[in-house]
C-alpha positions in Angstrom: 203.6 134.3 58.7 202.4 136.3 61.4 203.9 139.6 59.4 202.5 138.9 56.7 198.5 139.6 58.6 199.4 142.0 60.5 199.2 144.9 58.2 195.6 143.2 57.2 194.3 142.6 60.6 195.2 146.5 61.5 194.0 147.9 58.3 189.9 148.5 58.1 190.3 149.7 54.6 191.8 146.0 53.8 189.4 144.4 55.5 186.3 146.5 53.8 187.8 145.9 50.4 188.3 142.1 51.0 184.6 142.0 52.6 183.8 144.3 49.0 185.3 141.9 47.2 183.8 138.3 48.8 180.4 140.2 48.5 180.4 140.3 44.5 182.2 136.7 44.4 179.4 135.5 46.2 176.8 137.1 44.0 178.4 135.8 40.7 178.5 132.3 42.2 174.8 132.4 42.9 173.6 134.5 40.1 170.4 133.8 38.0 171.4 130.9 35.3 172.0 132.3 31.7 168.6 132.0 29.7 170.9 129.9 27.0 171.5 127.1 29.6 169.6 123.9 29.4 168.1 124.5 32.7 166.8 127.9 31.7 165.1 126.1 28.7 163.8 123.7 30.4 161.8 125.5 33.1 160.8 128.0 30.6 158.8 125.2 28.6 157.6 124.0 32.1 156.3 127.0 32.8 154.4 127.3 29.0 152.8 123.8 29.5 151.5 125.3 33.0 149.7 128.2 31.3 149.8 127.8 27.1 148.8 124.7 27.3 146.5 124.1 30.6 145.6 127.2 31.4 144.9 129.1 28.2 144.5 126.0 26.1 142.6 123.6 29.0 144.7 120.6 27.9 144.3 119.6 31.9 146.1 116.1 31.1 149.2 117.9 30.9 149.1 119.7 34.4 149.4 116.6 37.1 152.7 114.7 35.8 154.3 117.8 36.2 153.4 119.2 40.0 154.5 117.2 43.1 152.4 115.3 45.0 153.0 117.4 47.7 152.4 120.2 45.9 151.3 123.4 47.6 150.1 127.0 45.8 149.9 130.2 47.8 147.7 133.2 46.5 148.0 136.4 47.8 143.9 136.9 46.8 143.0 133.0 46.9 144.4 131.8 49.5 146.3 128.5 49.5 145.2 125.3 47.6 147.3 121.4 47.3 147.3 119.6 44.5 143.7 118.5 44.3 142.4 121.4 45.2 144.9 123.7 42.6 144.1 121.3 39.5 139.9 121.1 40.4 140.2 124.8 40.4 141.7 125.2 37.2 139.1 122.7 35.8 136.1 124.6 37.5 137.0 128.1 37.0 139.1 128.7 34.2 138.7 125.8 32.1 134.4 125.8 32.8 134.4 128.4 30.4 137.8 128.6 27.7 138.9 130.8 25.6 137.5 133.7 28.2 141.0 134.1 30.2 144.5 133.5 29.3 147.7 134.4 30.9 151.3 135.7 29.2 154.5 135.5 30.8 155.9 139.1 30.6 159.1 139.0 28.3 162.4 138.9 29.6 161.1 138.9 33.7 161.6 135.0 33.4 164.8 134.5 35.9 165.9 130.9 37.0 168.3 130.5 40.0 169.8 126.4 40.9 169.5 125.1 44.4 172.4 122.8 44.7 173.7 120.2 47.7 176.4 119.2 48.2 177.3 121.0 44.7 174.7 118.4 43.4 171.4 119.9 41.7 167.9 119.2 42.8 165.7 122.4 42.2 165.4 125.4 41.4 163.5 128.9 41.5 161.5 130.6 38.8 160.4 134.1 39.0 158.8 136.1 36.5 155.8 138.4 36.2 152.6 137.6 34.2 150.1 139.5 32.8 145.9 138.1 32.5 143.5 138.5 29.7 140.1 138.5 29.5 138.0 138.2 26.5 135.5 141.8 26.6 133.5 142.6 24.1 135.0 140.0 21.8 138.7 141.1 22.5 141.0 140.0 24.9 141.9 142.7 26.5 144.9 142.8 29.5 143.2 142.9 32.7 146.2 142.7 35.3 149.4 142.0 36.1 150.9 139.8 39.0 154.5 138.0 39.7 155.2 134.8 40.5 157.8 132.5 42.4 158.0 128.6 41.4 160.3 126.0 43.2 160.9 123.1 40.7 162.1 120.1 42.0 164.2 116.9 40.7 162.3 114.0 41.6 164.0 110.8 39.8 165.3 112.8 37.0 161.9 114.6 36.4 161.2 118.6 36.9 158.0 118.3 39.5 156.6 121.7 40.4 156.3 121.7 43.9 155.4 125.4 45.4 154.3 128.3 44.2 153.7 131.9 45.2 151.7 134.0 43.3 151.6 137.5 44.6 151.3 141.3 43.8 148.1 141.3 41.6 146.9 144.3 40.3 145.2 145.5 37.6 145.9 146.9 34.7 144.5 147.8 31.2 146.1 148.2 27.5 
């Protein structure tokens, strides 16, 4: 048996080509889930009650059975708000005046990626980039652009929102 390594233990091009080799394994096995999958869908709607429906819509009784109690959000301009604080600021900002801003998930920048124990599932990441709107003149009109990192949780069977990091505003016009 001993033989049979030697020729791999002596040979750096063997060893770079296995190393190669583990590299992309380990890349396919933690790879971004397939936008078909059930999870994919799932966070995706997540995401749309989060800013169709609360944000652009100000339906704010759809926003806290969905975020963790121990919630936490962390804005690069902001600063960082809990759950109380994150959900009285989306009623006293953004939803004190609707209709004036809305925000759009940028197409196709929606990834998810599984965090597993134990092979067992209990959250994931969501990254995407998002674009803002605000009504000028009468027209909404794109504003700026930012992106944005979400760690979903499995409590009991339930998706929970539980961090977020939103980060790299800027602006931008149509």
């Amino acid at each position: 048996m001993n033989s049979f390594l030697t020729p791999f233990k002596e040979s750096i091009i063997l060893q770079t080509i296995f190393a190669i080799a583990f590299f992309f394994y380990s890349l396919m096995t933690a790879a971004q889930v397939d936008e078909n999958s059930e999870l994919f869908k799932t966070l995706k709607s997540k995401d749309s009650i989060i800013f169709e429906r609360v944000f652009n819509k100000c339906e704010l009784e759809k926003l806290a059975p969905i975020i963790a109690e121990n919630f936490e959000f962390y804005h690069d301009i902001a600063g960082i708000q809990n759950r109380v604080e994150f959900i009285n600021a989306i009623k006293n900002n953004i939803c004190s005046n609707p209709g004036i801003n809305q925000r759009s998930l940028v197409k196709e920048s929606l990834a998810v990626f599984e965090m597993k124990e134990n092979n067992v599932l209990y959250g994931a990441i969501q990254k995407g980039k998002h674009t803002f709107q605000q009504k000028i003149d009468g027209k909404m009109k794109t504003v700026g652009i930012a992106d944005f990192t979400h760690l979903w949780i499995l409590e009991n069977t339930k998706w929970k929102l539980k961090r977020v990091l939103s980060y790299n505003h800027k602006p931008l016009t149509e």
